[in-house]
C-alpha positions as a LaTeX table, in Angstrom:
\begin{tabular}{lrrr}
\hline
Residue & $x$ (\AA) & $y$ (\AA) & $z$ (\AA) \\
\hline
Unk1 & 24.89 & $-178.83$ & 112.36 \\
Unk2 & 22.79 & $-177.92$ & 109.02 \\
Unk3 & 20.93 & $-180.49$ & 109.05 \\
Unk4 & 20.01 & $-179.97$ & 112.92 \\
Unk5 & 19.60 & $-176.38$ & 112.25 \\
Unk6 & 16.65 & $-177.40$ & 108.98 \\
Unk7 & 15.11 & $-179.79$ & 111.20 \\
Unk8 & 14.12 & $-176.80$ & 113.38 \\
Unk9 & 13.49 & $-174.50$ & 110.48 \\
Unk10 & 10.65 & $-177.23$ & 108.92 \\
Unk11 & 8.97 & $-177.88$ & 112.78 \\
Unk12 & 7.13 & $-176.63$ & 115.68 \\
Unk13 & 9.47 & $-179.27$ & 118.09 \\
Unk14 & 11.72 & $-177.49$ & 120.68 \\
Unk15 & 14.17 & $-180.38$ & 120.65 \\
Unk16 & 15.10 & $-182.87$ & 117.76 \\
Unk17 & 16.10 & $-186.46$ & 118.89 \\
Unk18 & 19.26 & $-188.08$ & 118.50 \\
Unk19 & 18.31 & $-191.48$ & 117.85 \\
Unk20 & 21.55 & $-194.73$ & 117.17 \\
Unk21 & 21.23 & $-197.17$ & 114.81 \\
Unk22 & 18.08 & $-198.91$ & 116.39 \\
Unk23 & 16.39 & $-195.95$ & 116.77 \\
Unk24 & 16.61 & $-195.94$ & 120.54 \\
Unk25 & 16.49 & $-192.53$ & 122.07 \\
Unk26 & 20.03 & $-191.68$ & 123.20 \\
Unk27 & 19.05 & $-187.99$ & 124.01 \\
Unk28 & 17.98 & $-184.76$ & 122.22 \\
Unk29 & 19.73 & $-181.37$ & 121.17 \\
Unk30 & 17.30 & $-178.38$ & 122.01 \\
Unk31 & 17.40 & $-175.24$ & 119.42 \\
Unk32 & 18.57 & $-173.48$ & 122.88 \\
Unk33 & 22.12 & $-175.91$ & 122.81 \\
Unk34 & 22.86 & $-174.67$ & 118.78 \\
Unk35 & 23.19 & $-170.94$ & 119.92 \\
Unk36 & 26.48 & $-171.28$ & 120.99 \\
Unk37 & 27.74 & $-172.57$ & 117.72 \\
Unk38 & 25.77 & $-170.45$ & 115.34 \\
Unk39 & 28.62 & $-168.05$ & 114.88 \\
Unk40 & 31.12 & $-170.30$ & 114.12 \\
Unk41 & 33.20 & $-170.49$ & 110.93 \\
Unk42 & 34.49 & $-173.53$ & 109.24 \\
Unk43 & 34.17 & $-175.30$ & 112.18 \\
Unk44 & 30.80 & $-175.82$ & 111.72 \\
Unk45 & 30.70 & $-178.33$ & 109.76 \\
Unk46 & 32.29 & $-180.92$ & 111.89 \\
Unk47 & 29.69 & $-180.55$ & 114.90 \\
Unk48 & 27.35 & $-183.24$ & 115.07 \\
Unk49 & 24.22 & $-184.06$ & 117.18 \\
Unk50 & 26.22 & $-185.69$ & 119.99 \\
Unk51 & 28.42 & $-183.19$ & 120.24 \\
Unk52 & 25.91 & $-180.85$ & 122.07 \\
Unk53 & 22.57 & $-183.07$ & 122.57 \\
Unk54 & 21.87 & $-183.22$ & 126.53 \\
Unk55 & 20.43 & $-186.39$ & 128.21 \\
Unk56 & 16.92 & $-187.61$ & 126.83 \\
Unk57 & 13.91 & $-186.06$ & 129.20 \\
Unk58 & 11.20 & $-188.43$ & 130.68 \\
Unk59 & 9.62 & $-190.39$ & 127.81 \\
Unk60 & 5.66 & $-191.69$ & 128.26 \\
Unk61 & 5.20 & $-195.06$ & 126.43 \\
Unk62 & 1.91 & $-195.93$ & 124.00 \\
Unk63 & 0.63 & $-198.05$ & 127.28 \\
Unk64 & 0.62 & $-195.22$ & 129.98 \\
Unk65 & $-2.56$ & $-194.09$ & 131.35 \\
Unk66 & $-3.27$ & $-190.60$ & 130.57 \\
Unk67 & $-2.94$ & $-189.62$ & 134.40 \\
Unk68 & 0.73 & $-190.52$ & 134.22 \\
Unk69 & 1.04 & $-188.72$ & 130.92 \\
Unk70 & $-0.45$ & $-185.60$ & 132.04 \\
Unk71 & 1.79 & $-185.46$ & 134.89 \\
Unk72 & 4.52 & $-185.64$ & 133.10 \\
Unk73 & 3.28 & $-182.46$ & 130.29 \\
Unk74 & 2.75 & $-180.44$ & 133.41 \\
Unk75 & 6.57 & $-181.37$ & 134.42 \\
Unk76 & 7.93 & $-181.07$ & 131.23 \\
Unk77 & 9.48 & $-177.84$ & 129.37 \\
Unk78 & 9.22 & $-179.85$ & 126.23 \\
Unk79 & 6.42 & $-179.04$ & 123.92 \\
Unk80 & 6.42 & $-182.57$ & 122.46 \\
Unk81 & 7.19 & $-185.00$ & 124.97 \\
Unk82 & 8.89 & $-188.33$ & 123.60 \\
Unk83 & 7.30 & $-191.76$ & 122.95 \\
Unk84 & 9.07 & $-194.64$ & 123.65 \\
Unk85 & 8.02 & $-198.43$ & 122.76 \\
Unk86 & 9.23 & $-199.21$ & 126.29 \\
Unk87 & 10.74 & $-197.49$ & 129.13 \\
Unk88 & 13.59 & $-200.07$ & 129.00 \\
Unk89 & 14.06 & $-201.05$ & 125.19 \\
Unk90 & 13.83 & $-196.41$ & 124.97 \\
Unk91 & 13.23 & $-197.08$ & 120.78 \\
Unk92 & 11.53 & $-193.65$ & 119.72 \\
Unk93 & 8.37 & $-194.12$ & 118.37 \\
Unk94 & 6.82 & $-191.16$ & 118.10 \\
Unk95 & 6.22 & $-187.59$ & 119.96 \\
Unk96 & 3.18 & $-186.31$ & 121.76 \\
Unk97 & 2.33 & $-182.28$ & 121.73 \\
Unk98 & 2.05 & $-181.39$ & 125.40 \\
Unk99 & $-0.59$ & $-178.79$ & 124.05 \\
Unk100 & $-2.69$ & $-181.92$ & 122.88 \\
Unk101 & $-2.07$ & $-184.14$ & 126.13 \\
Unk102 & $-3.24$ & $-180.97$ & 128.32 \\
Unk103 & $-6.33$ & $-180.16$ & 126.54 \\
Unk104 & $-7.29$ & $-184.10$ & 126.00 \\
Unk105 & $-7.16$ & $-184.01$ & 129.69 \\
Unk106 & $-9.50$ & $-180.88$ & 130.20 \\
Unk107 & $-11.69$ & $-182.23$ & 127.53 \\
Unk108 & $-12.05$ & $-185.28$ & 129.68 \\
Unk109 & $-12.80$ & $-183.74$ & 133.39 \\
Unk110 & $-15.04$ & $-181.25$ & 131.12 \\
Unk111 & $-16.90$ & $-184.49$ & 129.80 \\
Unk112 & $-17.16$ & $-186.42$ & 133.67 \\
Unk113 & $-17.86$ & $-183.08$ & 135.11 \\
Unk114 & $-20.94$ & $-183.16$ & 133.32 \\
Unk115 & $-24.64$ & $-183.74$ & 135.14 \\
Unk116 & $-26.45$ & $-186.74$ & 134.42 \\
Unk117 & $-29.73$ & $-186.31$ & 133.05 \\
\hline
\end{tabular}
């Protein structure tokens, strides 16, 4: 629980994935799920990331477009959305800031909304 609980001390992430041995996402526990257990005593100490992580959300892959990454931001209530190597294998690779996916979207209708001249 410390160690969850310094992870989102030392980060802007909403959510810090619970990963097994493979590093294949297995879900994530947001700083919303620790509230519960921050007034506990001794018991503390024993809680561990499975205890209260909730399923993983929708993970994008390095080989989406960024049409069906952008959908997903807009869905999502994470602020970095999870990236997987593949939708099946689910091995974390990496995150993407939804903040960044939105505005590399609006950057690029900004750019083809441009007139030729």
């Amino acid at each position: 629980m410390r160690e969850m609980a310094d992870r989102f001390l030392t980060n802007s992430n909403n959510f810090v994935p619970v990963v097994d041995a493979e590093h294949r996402l297995l879900g994530i526990v947001a700083l919303h799920d620790l509230k519960e257990h921050l007034n506990a005593g001794a018991e503390l100490g024993v809680v561990i990331a499975y205890d209260v992580m909730r399923p993983p959300p929708r993970c994008v892959t390095p080989n989406q477009s960024l049409v069906d990454v952008f959908n997903l931001a807009l869905a999502s209530e994470q602020q970095n959305i999870p990236v997987v190597s593949t939708l099946t294998e689910n091995r974390l690779v990496g995150a993407l800031s939804r903040a960044q996916v939105l505005g590399l979207f609006a950057e690029t209708i900004a750019a083809s909304s441009k007139p030729m001249a």
